[in-house]
Backbone bond lengths (Angstrom), bond angles and torsions (degrees), N, CA, C in turn:
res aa  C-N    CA-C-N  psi(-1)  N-CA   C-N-CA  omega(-1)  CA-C   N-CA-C  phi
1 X - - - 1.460 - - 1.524 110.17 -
2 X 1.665 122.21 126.10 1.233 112.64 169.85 1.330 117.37 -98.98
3 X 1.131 144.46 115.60 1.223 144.77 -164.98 2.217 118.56 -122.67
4 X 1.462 78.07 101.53 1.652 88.82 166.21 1.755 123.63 -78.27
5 X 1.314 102.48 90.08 1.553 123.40 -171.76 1.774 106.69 -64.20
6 X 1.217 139.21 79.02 1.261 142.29 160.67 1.593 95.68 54.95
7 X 1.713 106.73 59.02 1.457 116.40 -173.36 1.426 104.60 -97.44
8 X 1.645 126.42 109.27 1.575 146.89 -175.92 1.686 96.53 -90.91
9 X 1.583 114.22 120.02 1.599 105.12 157.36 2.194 90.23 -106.23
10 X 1.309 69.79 172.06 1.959 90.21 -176.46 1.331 80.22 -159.16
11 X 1.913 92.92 151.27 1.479 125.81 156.10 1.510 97.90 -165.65
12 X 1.006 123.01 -157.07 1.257 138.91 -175.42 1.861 110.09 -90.30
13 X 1.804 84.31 120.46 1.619 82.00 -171.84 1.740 123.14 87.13
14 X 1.661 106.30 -26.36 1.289 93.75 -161.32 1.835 98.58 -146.44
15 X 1.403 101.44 137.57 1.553 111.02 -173.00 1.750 109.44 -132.03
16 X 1.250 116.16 145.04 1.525 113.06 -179.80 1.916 85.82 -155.63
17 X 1.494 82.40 141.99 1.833 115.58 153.78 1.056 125.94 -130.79
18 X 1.671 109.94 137.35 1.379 95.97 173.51 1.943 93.12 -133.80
19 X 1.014 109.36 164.20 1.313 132.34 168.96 1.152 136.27 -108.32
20 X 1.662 143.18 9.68 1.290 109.94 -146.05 1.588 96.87 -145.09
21 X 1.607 97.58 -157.98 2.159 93.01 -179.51 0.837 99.78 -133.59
22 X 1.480 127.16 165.72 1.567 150.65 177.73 1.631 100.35 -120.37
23 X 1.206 117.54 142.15 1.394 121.49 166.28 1.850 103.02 -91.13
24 X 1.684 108.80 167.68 1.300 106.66 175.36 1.872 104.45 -81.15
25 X 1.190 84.29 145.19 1.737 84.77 176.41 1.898 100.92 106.07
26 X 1.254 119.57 -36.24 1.446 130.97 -164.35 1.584 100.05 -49.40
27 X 1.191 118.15 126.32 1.607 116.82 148.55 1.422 126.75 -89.26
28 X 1.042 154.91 152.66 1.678 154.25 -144.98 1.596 123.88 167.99
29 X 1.238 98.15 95.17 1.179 106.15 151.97 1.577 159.50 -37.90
30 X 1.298 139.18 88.16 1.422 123.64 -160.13 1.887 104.69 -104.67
31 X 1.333 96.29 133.93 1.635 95.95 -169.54 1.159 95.99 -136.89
32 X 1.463 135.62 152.60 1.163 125.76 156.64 1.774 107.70 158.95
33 X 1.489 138.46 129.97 1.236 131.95 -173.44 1.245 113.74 -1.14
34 X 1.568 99.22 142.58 1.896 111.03 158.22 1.483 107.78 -69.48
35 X 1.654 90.42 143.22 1.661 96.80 -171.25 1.685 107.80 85.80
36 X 0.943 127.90 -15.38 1.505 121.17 -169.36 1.641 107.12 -70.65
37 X 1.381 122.63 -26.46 1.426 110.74 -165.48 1.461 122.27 137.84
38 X 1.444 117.70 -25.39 1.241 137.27 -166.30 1.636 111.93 -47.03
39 X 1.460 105.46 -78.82 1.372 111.59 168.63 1.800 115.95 -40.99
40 X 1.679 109.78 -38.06 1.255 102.96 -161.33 1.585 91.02 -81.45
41 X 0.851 135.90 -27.93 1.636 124.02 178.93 1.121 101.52 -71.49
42 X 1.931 154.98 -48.61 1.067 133.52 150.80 1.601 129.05 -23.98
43 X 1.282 107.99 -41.83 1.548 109.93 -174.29 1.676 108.93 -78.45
44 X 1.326 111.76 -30.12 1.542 108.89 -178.04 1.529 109.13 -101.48
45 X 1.430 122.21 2.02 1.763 123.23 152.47 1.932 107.31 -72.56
46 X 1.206 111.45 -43.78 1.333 113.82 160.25 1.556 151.03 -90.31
47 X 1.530 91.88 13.18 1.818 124.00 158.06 1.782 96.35 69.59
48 X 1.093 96.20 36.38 1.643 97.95 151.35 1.573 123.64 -99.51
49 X 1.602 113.56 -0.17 1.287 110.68 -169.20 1.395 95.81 -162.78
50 X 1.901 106.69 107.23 1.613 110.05 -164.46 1.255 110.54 -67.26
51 X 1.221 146.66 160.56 1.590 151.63 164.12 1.623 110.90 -69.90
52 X 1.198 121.73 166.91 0.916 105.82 -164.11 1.841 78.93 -116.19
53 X 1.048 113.70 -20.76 1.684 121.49 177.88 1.239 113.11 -146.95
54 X 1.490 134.42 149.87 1.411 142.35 157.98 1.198 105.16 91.22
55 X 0.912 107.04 -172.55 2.006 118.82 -164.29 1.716 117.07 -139.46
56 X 1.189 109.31 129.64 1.367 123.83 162.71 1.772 118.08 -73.67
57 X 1.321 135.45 119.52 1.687 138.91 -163.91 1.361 100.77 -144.78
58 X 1.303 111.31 125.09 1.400 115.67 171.25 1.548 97.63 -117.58
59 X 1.265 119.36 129.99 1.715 122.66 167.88 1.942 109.27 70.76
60 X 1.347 102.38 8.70 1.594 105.51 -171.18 1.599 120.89 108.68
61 X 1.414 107.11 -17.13 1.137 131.95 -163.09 1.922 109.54 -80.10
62 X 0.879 109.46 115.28 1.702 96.57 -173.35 1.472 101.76 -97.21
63 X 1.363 82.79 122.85 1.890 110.03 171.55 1.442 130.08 -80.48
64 X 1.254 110.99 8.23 1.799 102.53 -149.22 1.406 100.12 -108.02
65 X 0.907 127.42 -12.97 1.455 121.34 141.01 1.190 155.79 -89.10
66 X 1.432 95.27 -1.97 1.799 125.92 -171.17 1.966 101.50 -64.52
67 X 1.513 130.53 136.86 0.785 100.82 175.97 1.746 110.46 -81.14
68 X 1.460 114.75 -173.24 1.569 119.43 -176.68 1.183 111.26 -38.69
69 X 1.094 99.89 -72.73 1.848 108.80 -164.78 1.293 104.51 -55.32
70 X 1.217 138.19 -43.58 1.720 112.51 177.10 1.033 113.22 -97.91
71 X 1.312 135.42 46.66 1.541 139.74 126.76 1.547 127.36 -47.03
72 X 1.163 113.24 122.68 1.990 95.36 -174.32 1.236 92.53 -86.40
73 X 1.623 125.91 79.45 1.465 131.26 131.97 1.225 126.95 -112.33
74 X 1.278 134.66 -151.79 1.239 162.61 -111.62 1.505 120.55 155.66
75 X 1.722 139.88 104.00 1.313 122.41 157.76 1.276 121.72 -136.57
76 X 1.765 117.39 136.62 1.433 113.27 -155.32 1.816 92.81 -108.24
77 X 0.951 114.27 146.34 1.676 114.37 166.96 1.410 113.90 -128.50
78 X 1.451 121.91 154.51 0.803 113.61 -169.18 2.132 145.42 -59.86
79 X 1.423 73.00 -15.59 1.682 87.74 151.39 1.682 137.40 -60.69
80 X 1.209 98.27 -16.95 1.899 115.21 -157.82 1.303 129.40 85.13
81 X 1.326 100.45 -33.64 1.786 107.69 -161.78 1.286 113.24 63.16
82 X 1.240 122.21 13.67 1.631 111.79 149.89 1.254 132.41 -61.87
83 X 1.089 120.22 156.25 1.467 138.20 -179.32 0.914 134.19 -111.24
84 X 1.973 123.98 99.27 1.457 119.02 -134.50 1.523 102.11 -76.81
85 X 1.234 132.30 -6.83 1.348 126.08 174.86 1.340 132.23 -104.50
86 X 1.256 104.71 16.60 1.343 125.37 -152.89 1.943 75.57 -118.49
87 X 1.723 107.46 159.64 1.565 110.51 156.96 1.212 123.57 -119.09
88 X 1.570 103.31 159.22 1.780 87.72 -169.37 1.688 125.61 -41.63
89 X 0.690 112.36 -37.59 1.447 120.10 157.92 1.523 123.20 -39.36
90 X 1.064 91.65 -64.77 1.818 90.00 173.64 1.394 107.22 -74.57
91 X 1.248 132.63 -42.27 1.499 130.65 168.70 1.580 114.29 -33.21
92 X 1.334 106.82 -46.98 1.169 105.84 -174.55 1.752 132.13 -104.04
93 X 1.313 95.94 -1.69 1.644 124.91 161.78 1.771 104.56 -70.54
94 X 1.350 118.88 -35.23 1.385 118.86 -168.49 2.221 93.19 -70.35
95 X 1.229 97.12 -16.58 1.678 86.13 169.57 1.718 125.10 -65.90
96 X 1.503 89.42 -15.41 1.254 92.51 169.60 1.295 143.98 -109.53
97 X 1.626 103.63 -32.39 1.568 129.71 148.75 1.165 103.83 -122.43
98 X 1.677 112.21 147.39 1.306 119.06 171.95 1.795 104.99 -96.00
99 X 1.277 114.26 -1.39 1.551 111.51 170.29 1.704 104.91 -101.76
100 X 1.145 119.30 4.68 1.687 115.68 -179.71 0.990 112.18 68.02
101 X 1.078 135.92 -11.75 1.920 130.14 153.33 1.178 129.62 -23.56
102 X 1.578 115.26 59.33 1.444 93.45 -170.35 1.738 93.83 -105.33
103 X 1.517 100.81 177.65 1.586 129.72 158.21 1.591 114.31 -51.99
104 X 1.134 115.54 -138.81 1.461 127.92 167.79 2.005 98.23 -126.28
105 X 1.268 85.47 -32.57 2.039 86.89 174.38 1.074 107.57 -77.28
106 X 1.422 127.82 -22.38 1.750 123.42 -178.05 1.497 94.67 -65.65
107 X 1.105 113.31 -46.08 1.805 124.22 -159.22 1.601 98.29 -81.26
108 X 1.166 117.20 -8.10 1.654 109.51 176.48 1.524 104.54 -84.58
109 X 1.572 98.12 -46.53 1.877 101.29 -168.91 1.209 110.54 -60.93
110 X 1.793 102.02 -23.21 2.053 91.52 -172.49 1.594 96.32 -71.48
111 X 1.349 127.08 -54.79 1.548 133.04 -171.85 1.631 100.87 -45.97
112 X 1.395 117.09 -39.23 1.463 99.47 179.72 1.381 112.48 -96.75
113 X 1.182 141.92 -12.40 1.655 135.82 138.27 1.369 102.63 -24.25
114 X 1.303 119.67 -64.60 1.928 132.98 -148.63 1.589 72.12 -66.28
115 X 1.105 119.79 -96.14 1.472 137.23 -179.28 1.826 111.61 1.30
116 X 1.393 107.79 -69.86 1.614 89.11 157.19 1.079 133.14 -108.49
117 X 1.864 124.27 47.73 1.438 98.64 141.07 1.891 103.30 -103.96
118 X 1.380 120.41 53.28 1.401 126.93 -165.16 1.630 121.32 55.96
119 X 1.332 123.88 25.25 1.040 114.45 178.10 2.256 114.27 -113.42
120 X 0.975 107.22 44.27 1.652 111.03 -162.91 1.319 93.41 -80.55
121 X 1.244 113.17 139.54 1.122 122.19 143.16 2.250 93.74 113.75
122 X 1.234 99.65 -1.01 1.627 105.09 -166.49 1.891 107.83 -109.32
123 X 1.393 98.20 2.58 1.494 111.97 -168.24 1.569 98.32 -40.78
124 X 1.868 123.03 -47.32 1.397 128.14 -163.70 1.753 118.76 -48.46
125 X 1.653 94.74 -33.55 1.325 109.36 -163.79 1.399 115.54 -72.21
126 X 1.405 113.35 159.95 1.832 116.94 -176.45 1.384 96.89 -102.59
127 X 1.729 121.76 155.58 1.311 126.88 161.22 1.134 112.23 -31.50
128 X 1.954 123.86 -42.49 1.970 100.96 -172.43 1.150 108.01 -58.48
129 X 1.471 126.36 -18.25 1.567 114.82 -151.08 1.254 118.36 -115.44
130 X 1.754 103.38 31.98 1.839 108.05 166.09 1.601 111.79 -135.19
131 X 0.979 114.69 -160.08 1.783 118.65 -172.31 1.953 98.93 -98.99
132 X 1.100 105.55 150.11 1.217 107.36 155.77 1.819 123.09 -21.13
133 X 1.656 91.84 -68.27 1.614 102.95 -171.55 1.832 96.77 -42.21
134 X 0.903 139.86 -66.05 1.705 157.81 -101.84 1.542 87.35 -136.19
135 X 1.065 139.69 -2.95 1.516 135.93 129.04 1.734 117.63 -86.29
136 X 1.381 125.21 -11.06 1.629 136.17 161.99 1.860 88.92 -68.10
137 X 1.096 109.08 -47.74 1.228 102.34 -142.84 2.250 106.29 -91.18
138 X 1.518 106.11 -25.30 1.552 112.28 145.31 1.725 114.29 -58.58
139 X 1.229 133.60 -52.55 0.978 121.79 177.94 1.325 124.67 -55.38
140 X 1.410 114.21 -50.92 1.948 109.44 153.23 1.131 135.04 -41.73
141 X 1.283 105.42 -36.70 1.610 129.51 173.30 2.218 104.02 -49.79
142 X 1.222 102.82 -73.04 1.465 122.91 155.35 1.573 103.17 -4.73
143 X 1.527 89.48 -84.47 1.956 110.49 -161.26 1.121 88.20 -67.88
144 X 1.655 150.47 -29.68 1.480 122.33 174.65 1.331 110.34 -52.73
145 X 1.385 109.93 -69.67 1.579 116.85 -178.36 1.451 127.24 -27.40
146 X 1.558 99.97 -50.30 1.276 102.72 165.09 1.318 134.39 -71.86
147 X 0.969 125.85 1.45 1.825 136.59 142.93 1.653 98.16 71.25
148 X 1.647 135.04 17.25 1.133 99.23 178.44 1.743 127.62 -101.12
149 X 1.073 128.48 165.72 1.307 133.69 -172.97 1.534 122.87 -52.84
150 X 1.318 113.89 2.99 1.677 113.40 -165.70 1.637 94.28 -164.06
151 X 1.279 94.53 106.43 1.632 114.87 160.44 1.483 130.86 -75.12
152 X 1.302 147.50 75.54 1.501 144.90 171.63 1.427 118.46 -67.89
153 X 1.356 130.10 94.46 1.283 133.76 163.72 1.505 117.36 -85.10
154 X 1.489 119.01 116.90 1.488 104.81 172.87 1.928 99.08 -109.30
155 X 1.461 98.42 106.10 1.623 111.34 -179.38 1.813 110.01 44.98
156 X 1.026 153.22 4.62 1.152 135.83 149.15 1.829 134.76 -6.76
157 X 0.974 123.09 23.57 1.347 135.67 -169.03 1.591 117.55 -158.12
158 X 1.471 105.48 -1.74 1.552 124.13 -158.63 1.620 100.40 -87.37
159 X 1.163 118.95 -14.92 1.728 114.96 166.85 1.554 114.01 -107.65
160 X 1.470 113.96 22.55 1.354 105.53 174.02 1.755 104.42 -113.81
161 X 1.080 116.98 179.21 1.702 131.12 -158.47 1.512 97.92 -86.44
162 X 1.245 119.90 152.16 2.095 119.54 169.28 1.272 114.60 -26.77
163 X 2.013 116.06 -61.70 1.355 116.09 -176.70 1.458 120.59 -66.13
164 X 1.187 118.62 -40.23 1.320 124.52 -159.43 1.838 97.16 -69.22
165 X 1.421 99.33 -56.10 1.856 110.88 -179.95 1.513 107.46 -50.62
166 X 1.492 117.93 -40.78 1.551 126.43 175.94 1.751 109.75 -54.38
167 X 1.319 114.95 -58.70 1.200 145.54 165.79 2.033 104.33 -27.33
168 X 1.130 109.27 -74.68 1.285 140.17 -173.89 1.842 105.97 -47.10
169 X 1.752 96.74 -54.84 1.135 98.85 -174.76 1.691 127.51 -94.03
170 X 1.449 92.91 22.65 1.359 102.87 178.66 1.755 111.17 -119.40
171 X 1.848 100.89 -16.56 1.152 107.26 163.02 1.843 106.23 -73.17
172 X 0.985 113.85 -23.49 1.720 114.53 -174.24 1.676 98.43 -64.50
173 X 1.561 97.11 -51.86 1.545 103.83 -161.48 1.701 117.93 -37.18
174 X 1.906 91.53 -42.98 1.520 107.67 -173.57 1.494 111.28 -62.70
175 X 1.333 99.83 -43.70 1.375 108.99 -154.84 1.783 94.57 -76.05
176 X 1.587 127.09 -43.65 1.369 104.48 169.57 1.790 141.94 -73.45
177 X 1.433 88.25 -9.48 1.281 108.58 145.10 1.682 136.47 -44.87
178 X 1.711 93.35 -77.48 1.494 76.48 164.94 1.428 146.92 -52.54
179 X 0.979 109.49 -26.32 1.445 126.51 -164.12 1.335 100.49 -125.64
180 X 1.507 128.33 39.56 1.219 129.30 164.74 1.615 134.18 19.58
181 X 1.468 95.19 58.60 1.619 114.08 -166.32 1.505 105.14 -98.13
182 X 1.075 96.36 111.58 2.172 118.95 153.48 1.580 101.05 -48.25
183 X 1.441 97.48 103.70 1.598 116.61 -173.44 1.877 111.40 -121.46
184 X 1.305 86.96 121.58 2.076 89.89 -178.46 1.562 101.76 -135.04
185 X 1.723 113.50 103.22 1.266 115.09 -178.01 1.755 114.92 -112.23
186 X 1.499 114.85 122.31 0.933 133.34 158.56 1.596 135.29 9.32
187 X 1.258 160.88 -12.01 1.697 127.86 -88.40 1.665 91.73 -126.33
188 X 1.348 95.02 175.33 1.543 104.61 157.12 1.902 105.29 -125.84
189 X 0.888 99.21 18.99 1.805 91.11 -151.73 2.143 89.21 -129.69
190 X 1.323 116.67 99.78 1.120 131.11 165.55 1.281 115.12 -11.47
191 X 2.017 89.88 -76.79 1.633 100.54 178.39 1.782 107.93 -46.01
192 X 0.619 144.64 -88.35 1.850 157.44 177.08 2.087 91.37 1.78
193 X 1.059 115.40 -76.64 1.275 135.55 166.04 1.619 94.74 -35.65
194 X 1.247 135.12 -89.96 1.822 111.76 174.28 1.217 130.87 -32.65
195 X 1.787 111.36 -59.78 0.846 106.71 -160.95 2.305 113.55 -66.05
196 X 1.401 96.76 -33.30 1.107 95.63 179.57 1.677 127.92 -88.18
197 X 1.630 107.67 -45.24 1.370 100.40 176.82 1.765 122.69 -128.85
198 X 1.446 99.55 142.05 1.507 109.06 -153.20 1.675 89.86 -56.52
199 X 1.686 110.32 -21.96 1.229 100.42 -164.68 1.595 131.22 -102.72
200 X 1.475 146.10 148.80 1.391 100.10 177.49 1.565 92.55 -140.97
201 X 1.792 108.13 156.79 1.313 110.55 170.22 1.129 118.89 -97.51
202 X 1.748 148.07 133.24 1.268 126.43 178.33 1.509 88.78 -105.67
203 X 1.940 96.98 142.53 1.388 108.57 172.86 1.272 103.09 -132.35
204 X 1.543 112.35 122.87 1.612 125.57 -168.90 1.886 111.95 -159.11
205 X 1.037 129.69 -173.61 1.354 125.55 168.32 1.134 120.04 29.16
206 X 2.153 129.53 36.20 1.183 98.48 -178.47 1.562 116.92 102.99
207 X 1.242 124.01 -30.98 1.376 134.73 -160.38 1.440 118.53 -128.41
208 X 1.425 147.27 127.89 1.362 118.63 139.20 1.513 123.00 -108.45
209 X 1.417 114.21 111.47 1.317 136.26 -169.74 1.292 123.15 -47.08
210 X 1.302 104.29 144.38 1.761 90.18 163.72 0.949 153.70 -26.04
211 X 1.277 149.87 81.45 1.608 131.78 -177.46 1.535 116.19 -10.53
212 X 1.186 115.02 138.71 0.888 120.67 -160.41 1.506 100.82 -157.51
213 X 1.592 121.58 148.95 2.014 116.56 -167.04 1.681 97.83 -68.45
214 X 0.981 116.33 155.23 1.501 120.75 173.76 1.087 126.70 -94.43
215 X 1.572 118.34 -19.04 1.410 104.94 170.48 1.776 101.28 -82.65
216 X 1.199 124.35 -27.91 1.486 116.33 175.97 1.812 115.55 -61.17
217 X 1.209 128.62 -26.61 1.170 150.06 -131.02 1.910 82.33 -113.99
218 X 0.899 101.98 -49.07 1.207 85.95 -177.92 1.525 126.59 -109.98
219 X 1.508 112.29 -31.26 1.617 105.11 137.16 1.486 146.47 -6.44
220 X 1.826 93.67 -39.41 1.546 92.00 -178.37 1.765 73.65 -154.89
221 X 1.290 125.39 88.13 1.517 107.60 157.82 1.477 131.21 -91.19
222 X 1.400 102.23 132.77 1.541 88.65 157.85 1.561 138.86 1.53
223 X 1.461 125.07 155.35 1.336 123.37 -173.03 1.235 114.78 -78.99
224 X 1.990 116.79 -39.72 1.237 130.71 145.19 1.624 120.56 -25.64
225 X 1.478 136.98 -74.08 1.052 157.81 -147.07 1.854 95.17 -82.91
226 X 1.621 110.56 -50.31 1.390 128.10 160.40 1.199 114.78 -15.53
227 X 1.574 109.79 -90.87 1.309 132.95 174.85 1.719 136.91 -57.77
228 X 1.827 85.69 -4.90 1.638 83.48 172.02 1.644 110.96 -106.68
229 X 1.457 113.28 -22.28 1.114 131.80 169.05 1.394 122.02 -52.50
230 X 1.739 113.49 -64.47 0.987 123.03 162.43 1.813 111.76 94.09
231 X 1.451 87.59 -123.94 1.754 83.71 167.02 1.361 117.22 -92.43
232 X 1.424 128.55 -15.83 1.792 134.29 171.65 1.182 107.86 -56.92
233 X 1.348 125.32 -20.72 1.390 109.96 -176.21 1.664 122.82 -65.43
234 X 1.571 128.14 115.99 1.088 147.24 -163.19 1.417 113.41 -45.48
């Protein structure tokens, strides 16, 4: 269970709360105006951005002081976090060591990571030398390896085409599936929010709300959610 305990960010100009829990396994959506908070509640679930009150808890466990790296997450941005000199292979070995030390079994699991998110046999190659999609799809490769319980995507899929992003987010679906991963993705795009998670958060006015089902949520949204949507709304 991840649970945002009466968690306040502040900076200048700008305030957000949220309250609520995620089960393990949960997928969730966060939607809601630019500027509203979205990213910054990603960054302070993964202790890049202190609270100004309340606590971040995964499993009971209080997070809010932990630094980043030993958080049992995961966060993808829309860049990848690849490393143009690095090869997919090593890109995706760093899920396991961040000094590349591996075994000969470290170097098998990355080839079979690559291997199922459809990329086998391409381990040699560097980020210049694939498509957008197939650098989405090394970066998953990564967060498999790294095995942890809670996935943070802030929009990572937002420069690829309908099919390919459709594509992408159905390879996510599987993959947090298996491995029963606490998933909270980013979006601006309604559809993305259906197609991927049953669940969605709206973050607007100050607040990010309860989870709440997504096809209901957006069926009839709010005046907030309304007005930022506009005519996209599904």
């Amino acid at each position: 269970m991840l649970t945002l305990d009466n968690l306040i960010l502040r900076q200048e100009g700008f305030s957000l709360r949220a309250s609520w829990q995620a089960r393990a396994g949960e997928r969730l959506a966060l939607i809601g105006p630019s500027g509203a908070g979205k990213s910054s509640l990603l960054s302070a679930i993964a202790g890049f951005y202190a609270p100004a009150a309340g606590r971040v808890l995964w499993q009971g466990q209080d997070l809010t002081a932990m630094p980043p790296g030993q958080r049992p997450l995961s966060i993808l941005f829309q860049d990848q976090n690849l490393f143009p000199h690095l090869t997919l292979a090593q890109n995706t070995g760093l899920g396991l060591r961040p000094d590349l030390r591996l075994d000969r079994a470290g170097w098998a699991r990355a080839e079979a990571a690559l291997e199922r998110v459809g990329l086998g046999g391409m381990g040699t190659r560097k980020p210049g030398e694939i498509s957008g999609g197939q650098a989405s799809r090394a970066a998953l490769a990564r967060v498999l390896l790294r095995a942890r319980p809670i996935l943070l995507l802030d929009e990572p899929f937002a420069a690829l085409g309908p099919a390919l992003k459709s594509e992408m987010l159905t390879l996510l679906s599987e993959l947090s599936a298996e491995h029963n991963t606490t998933v909270l993705m980013v979006t601006h795009e309604p559809r993305d929010a259906l197609e991927f998670a049953p669940l969605t958060v709206l973050v607007a006015g100050g607040e990010a709300a309860a989870p709440m089902p997504s096809a209901a949520l957006l069926a009839d949204p709010p005046p907030e959610l309304r007005a930022y949507l506009g005519s996209s709304t599904p």
